[in-house]
N, C-alpha and C positions, 0 to 999 in steps of 0.2 A: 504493500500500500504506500510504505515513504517512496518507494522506488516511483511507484508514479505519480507521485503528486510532485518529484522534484521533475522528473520527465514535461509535467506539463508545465510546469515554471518552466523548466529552461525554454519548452518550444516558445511559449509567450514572449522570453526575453528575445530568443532567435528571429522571434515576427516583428517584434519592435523594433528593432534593431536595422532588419530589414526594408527599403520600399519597397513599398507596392507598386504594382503595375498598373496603365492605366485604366484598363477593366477592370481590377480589384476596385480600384479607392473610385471609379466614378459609378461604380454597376453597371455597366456598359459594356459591351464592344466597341472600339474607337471603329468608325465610321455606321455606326446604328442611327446617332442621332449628332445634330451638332453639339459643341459643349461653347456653354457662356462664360466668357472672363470670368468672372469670378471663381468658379469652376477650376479653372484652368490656373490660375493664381495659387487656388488650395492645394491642387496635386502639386504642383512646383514647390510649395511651404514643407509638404509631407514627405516631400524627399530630399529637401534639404534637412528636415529635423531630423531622417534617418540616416543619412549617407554624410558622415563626415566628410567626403572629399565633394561635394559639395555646396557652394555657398551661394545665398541669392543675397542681392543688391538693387534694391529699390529704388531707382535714380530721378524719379520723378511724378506726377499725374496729368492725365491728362483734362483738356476743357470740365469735361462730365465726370469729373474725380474719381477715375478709375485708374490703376497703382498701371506705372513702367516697371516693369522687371529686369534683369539679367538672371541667367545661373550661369556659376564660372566652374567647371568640372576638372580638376586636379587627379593625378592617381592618386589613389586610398595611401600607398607607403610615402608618399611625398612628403618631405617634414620641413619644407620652408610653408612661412603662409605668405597667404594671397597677395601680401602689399611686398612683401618680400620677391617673388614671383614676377610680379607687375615692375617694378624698379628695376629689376636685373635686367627684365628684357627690355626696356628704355635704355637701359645704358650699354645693354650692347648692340643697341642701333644706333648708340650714337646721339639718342634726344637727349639724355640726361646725364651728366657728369659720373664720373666716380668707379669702384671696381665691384666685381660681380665674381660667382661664383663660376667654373667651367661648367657648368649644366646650364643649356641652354633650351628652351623649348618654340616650336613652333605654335602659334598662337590663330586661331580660328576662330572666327563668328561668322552663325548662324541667324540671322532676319528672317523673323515668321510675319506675313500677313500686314505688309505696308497696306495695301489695298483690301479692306473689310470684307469686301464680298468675294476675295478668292479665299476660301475658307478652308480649305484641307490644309495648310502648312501650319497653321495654330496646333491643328490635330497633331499631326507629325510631327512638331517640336515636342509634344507629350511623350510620344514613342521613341524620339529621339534621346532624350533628357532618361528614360527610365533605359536604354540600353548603354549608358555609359552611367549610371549609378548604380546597377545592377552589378558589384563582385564576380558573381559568378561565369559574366559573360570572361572569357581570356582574353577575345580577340581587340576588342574595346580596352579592357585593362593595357592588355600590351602598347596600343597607341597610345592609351595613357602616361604613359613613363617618359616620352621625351614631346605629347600635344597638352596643350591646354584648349578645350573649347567651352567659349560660349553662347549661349543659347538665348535670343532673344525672343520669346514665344509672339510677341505680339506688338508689335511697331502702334498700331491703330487698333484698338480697343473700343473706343466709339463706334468708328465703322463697322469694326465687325461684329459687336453685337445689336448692332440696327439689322444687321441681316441676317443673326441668327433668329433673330426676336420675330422677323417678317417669316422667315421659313417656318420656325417654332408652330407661327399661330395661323399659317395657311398650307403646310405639307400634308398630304394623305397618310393615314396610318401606312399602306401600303403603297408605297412611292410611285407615281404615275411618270413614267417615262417620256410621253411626251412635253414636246417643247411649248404645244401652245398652252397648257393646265397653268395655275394658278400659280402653282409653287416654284415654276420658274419663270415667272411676269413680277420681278421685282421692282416695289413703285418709288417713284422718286422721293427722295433725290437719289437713293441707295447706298448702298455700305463702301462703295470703293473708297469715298473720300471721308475725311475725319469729322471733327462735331461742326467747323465753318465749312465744308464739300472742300476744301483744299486736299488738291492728289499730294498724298506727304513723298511721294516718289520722284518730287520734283523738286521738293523741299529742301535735300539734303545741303545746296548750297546756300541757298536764299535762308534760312532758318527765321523765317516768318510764323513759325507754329508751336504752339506748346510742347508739341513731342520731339519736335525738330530740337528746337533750344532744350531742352533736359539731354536727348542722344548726344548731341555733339560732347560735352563733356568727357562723357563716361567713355564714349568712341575715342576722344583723344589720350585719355589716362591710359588706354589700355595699347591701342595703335595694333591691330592685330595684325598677321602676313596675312590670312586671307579675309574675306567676306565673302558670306553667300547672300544675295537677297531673293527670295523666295517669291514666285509668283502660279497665277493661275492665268490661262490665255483661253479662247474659244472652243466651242468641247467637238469641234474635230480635230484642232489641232494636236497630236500625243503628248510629246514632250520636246522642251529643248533643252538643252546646256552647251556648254562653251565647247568649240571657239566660238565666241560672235561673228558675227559680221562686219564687213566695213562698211563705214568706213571707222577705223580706229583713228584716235588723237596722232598727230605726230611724236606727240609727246610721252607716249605709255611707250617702255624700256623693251625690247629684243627678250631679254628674261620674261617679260608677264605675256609676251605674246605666247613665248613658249609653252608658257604653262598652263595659258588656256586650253594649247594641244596635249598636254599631258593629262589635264586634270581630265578633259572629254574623253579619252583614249579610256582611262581604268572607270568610268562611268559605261562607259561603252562595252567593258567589259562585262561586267551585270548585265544589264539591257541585254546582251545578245543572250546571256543565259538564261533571260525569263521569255523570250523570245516578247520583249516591249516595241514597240514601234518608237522612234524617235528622231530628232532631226537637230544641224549645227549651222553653222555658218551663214543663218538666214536671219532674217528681219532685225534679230535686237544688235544695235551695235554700239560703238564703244567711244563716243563723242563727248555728247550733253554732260557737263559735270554735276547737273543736278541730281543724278539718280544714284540707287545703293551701288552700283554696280563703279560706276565710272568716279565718284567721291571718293572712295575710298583707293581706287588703283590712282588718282593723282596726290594720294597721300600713302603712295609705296606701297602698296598693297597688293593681292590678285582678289580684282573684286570680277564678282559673276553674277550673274540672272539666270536662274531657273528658273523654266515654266512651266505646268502641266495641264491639259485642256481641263476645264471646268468650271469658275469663274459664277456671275450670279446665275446663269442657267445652267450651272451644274447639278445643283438640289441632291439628295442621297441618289439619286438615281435619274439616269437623264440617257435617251437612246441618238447616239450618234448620226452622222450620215449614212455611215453604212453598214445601217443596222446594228451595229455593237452597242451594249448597254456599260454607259461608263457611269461607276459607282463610287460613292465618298471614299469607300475605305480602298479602290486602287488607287484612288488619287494620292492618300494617306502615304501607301505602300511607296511610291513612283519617289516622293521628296523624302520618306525614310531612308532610302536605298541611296541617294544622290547624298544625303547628309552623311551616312555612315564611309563611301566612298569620298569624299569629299576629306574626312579626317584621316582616312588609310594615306590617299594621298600625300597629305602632309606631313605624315608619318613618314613615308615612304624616303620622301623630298627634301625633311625638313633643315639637311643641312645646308643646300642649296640655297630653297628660301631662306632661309637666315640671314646668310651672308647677303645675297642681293638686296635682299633687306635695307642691309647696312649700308652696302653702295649705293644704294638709291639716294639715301640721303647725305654720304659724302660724296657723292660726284656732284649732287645740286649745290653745295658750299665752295667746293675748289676748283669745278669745270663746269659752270652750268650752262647748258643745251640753249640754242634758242642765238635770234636774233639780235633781240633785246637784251640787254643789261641792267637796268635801272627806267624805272617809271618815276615821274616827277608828280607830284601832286602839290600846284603851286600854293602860295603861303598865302595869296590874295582870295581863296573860293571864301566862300561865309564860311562863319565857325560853325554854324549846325553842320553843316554837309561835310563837312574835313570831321568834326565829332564823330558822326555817325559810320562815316566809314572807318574811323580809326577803332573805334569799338566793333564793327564787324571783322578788319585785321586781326584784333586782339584775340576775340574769340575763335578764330579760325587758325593763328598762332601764326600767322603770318608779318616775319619782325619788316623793320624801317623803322627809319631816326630822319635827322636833319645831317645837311653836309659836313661832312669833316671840316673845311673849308667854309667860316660863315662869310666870304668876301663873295660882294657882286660878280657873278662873271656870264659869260656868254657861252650858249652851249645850241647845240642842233639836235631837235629832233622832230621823231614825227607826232602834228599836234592832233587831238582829238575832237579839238573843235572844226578844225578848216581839212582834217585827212591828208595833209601836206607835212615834207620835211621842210623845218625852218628854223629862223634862229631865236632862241628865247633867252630872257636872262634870271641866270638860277643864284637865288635869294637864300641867306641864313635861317628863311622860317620855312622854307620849302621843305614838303614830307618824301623821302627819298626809298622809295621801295627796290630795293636791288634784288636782281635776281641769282646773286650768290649767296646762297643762304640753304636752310636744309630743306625747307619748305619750296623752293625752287619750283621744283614743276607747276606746281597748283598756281605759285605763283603767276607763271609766266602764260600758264592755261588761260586765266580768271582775268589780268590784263590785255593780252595781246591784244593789239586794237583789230586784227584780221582772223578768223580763224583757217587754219589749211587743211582742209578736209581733200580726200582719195575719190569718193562717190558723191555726189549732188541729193541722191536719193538718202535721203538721212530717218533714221525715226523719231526727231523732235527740229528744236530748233536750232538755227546753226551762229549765232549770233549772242553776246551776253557780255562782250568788255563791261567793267567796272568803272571804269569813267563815265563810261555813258550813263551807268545804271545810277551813278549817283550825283548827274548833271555837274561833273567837279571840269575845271579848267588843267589838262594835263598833259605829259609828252612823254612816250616812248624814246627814250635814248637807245643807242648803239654802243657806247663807252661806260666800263665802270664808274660809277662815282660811288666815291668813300663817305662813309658815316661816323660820325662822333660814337665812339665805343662805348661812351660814359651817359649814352642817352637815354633817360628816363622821359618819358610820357607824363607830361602836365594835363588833365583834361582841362581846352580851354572853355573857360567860364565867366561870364559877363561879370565887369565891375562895375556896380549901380552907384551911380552919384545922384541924388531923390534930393526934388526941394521937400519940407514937410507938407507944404498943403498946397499943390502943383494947381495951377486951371486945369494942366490936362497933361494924362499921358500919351505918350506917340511909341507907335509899332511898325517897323515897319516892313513885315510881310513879305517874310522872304524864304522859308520853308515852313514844315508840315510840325514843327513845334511851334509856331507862328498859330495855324490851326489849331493845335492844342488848348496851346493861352486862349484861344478865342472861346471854343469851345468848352471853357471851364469857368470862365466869367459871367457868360452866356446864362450858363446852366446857373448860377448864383443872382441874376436879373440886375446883371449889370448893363447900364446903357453904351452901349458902343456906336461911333460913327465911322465910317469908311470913304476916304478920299476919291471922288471921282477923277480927278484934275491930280495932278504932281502940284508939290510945294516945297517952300523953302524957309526955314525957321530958325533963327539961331547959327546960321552957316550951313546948315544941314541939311542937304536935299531928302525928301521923300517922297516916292514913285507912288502914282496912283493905286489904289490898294490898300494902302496903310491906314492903321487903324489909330482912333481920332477918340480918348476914353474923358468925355468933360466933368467935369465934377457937377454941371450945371445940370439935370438931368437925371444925377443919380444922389438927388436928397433924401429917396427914401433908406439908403443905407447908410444913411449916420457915418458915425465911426468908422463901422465896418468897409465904407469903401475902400480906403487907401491899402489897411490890406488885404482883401480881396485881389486886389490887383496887383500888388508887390509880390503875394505870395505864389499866385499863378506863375507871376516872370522869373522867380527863381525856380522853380518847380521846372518850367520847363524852358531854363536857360537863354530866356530870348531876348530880345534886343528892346530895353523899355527907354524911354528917357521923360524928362517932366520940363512943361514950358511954364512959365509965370503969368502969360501973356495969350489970347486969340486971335492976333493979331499976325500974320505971317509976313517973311519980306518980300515972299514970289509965290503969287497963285490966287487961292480963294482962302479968305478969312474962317475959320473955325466957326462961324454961324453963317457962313452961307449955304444956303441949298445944294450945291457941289457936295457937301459935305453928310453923306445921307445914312439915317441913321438904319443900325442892323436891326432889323425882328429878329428875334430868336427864330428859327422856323420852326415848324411843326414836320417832320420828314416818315415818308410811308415809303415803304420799297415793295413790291410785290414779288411772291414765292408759288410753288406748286407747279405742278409738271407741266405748266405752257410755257414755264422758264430753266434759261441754263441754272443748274442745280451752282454750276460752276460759278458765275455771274454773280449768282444771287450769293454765294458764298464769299467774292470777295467784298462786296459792298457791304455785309455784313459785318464781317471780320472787321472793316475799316470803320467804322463807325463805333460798334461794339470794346475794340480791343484798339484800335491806332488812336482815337483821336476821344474816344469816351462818353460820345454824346449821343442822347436816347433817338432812338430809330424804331416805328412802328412795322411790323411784318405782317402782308394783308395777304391773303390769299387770290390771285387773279382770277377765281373763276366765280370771287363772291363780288364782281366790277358793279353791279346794280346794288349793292348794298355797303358801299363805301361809307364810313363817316365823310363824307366830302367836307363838312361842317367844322371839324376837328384838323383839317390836314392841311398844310402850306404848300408841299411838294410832294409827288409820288415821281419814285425812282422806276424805270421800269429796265428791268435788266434782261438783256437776250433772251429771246423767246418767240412763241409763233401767235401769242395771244389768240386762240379762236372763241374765247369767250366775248370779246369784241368785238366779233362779227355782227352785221346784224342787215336782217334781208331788206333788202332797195328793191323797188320797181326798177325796170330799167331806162322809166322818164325820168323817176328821179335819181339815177346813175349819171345818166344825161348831164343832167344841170349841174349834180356836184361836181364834175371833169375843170380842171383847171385847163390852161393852154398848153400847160408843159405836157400834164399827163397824156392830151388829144394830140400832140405830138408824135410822144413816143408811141402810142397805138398805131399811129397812122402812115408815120413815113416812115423811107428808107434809113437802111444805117448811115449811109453816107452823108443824109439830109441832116441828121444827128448830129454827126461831126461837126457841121459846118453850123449848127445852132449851138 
């Protein structure tokens, strides 16, 4: 009797001890039904509580406060830890100073589920995740000794449980196959994109997004050799994996080419053995640096795109073109298999990788590739826009200073404004981005004012210099220039010189913190006026635009005015100044008509599937989260039941509106015809032209 009762203790300890799989801990079969974040979160906690090697990291939430994860998987015998692990291998690529131990490891992440509704790679990072915490597997331990991987189950957690929640509450007990049924007609907006419809797959450089900005971090601490980011594509297409297609950057290394063909070649190996269908070298290719794939390989990496047909008209079960019925759980199986291969690889490779690793980012410091040398970002743009991009460098680790050399001098390049080589003069406050550095590539990617792409036919867009994006005054150099070594970054910050009880403050409106201020004043019922006319006050030009804040006007805020308005300008850094006087020396007077004052608007935006989900996504996001000021969301199909009464402006964002239709006789089609429209009805193209 003691004999079993200790018998049954120990198995309990042996269970506890143990993870579970993910049909133990969810009751399920992984691909029966879909599983919801939260779900998905638990089993991740329950095998990190069991499996000491390893560890989850919560690096963030997103819009709809649902947790970011990592798991970082270690062999079981490994006795350094994690931050120990993480440091060694910075310093032996070279990011981070100092010595290290001779155990080197190759370092892998795993991206599940950027896009919501391709839904089987959430899945598969559970089976993934449980065969490298499982001991008993060898094959997984073995690659555990000299790989580290991690596992990001779920990039977009909003989106994709918006689509499992729609599949949830309209799937058949018994999965209907066909494409026209219910449960695969996902309604708008749909789960591809996050809580604002932003594709986070576009993200990756722009870091516009909450899940954006938490990743980059935890991405940067870790810097892995590879990336996988996981997708779903249309449910005839099988599968893909690398090599991509061209056209590739010029700029991605002879090494990562290669080992797109390597990494394809041992995936390929599998595949022939389950006799899978699959295809390489087609559609997705290796340009756009916005994506998981192409971010991370201009940050040393071998980053890749997987894809497997299925996508929101996948549903558990969904019957192909030709005739095959493709189901949740081979889709599950297709990105298990590509994950597990994927680590063999690296195993395989990893002292190769390593090392290229390392040269990646010392050749970008002591030989770097490229044209260009040094980008000039002159010392005259405004301080918000030099701000703003300086804190985008910063977070993207992308160094620059000021010249070694603070003397005036004369230099050649090519400008951004006029597309011309020409001669400019380079100033002591000028922001000096050289492209000798370790960050190099990305560098020279993200600047070049041209990009040189192989094929014309691309899969996004082919365009995206940094100058442009941040309307700065700048030049592409051809010659090194050197930077002050000892330079630290001052953010610059307005110095307010305030009379105590001004007539008026003046703004004047020159970026999207300008907007800010406005909008924060606004929202407190503050009276603002805006300059029709340009003027001139105190020596000071201001460009029509500018904002005109009188004390006259806003009696009903007492006290509370002056800081209401002071504190806004420090808040959001902008350019305030205070006049004694409304009287100007060039223009129109502070009480003339010219001078017209702002309403607060009342702003509606219309939403619902006669509009781009996308559209309607960014105007919301910019209202909501850039600029902070209330935006009403009307639905377009309830257009006869508008508060008309309540609203200043309705935004209408792309779309086909057919609830705006509304039937006309054709007399009175007739009469509403303008000339232009009975034009183009009526004549030729050529008569066209010549009108």
């Amino acid at each position: 009797m003691k004999r079993l009762i200790c018998l049954i203790n120990l198995s309990r300890f042996l269970f506890a001890s143990f993870p579970l799989s993910p049909q133990e801990f969810l009751g399920y079969k992984l691909g029966e039904k879909f599983t919801y974040h939260h779900q998905v979160i638990d089993y991740f906690e329950q095998v990190a509580n069991t499996a000491d090697h390893v560890q989850l990291l919560h690096y963030g939430d997103t819009y709809e406060e649902r947790p970011l994860i990592i798991a970082v998987v270690t062999h079981p015998e490994n006795t350094q830890t994690l931050e120990q692990i993480r440091n060694d291998h910075l310093i032996n690529s070279g990011l981070a100073p100092g010595n290290t131990s001779s155990k080197k490891f190759a370092i892998v992440w795993l991206s599940y589920s950027v896009h919501g509704n391709e839904s089987s790679s959430t899945e598969a990072a559970m089976k993934t995740l449980f065969a490298f915490s499982n001991t008993s597997n060898k094959t997984t331990m073995e690659w555990l000794k000299r790989t580290v991987v991690i596992i990001d189950p779920c990039i977009n957690p909003d989106g994709r449980d918006r689509y499992v929640q729609f599949y949830t509450m309209t799937g058949n007990r018994e999965p209907n196959v066909s494409l026209h049924t219910r449960e695969h007609q996902e309604p708008w907006p749909g789960g591809r994109t996050n809580h604002y419809y932003f594709d986070l797959n576009r993200d990756w450089i722009w870091q516009t997004q909450i899940e954006t900005i938490h990743r980059i971090p935890i991405y940067k601490a870790w810097m892995p050799h590879i990336h996988v980011d996981y997708h779903e594509q249309y449910i005839n297409e099988p599968y893909y994996f690398a090599p991509a297609a061209e056209p590739f950057h010029e700029r991605i290394t002879p090494w990562q080419r290669e080992f797109q063909t390597i990494i394809g070649k041992n995936h390929t190996r599998y595949f022939d053995e389950k006799n899978w269908l699959y295809f390489t070298k087609e559609v997705f290719d290796l340009l756009y640096p916005g994506y998981g794939d192409t971010y991370p390989i201009y940050n040393g990496a071998m980053g890749m795109t997987y894809e497997k047909a299925g996508g929101a008209l996948g549903g558990l079960a969904v019957r192909t073109s030709d005739g095959d019925t493709l189901t949740l759980r081979s889709r599950i199986d297709h990105h298990y298999v590509t994950g597990l291969s994927t680590v063999e690889s690296a195993y395989k490779h990893r002292d190769r990788i390593i090392k290229e690793f390392k040269d990646f980012f010392s050749t970008g410091e002591n030989n770097p590739a490229g044209r260009y040398k040094a980008y000039v970002m002159q010392g005259s743009n405004m301080d918000a826009k030099l701000n703003d991009l300086l804190d985008w460098l910063d977070f993207n680790g992308i160094e620059y200073g000021l010249p070694e050399d603070p003397r005036s001098r004369s230099l050649r390049g090519l400008s951004y404004r006029t597309g011309k080589n020409e001669s400019f003069k380079l100033d002591g406050e000028d922001i000096i981005i050289s492209t000798a550095q370790k960050r190099s590539v990305l560098t020279n990617v993200l600047f070049e004012p041209n990009t040189i792409y192989t094929d014309s036919l691309t899969y996004d867009v082919t365009a995206w210099s940094i100058p442009y994006v941040y309307g700065l005054d700048a030049y592409a150099v051809e010659t090194p220039i050197k930077i002050k070594s000892d330079f630290v970054r001052k953010k610059i910050e307005k110095k307010y010189v305030w009379d105590t009880r001004p007539y008026a403050y003046l703004n004047k409106w020159e970026s999207i913190h300008d907007l800010k201020f406005l909008s924060d004043i606004l929202k407190k019922k503050v009276v603002v006026r805006v300059a029709e006319e340009s003027f001139k006050i105190k020596k000071i030009f201001y460009d029509r635009g500018s904002l005109v804040i009188t004390r006259r006007g806003n009696e009903h805020l007492g006290k509370k005015f002056d800081e209401i308005v002071k504190r806004a300008a420090k808040k959001y850094n902008t350019d305030l100044a205070t006049v004694g006087t409304g009287l100007v020396t060039k223009g129109k007077d502070f009480g003339s008509g010219k001078m017209r004052v702002v309403k607060a608007p009342r702003i509606a935006v219309l939403s619902g599937d006669q509009v781009s989900s996308r559209n309607f996504g960014e105007i919301w996001h910019f209202f909501e989260q850039q600029i902070e000021y209330p935006i009403s969301v009307l639905d377009a199909s309830k257009v006869s039941s508008f508060p008309y009464k309540e609203i200043d402006v309705i935004i209408m964002p792309e779309g086909n509106y057919r609830s705006f239709v509304t039937e006309i006789s054709a007399s009175e089609q007739i009469k509403k015809q303008t000339s232009a429209t009975k034009l183009i009805k009526n004549q030729i193209p050529g008569k066209l032209l010549d009108w």
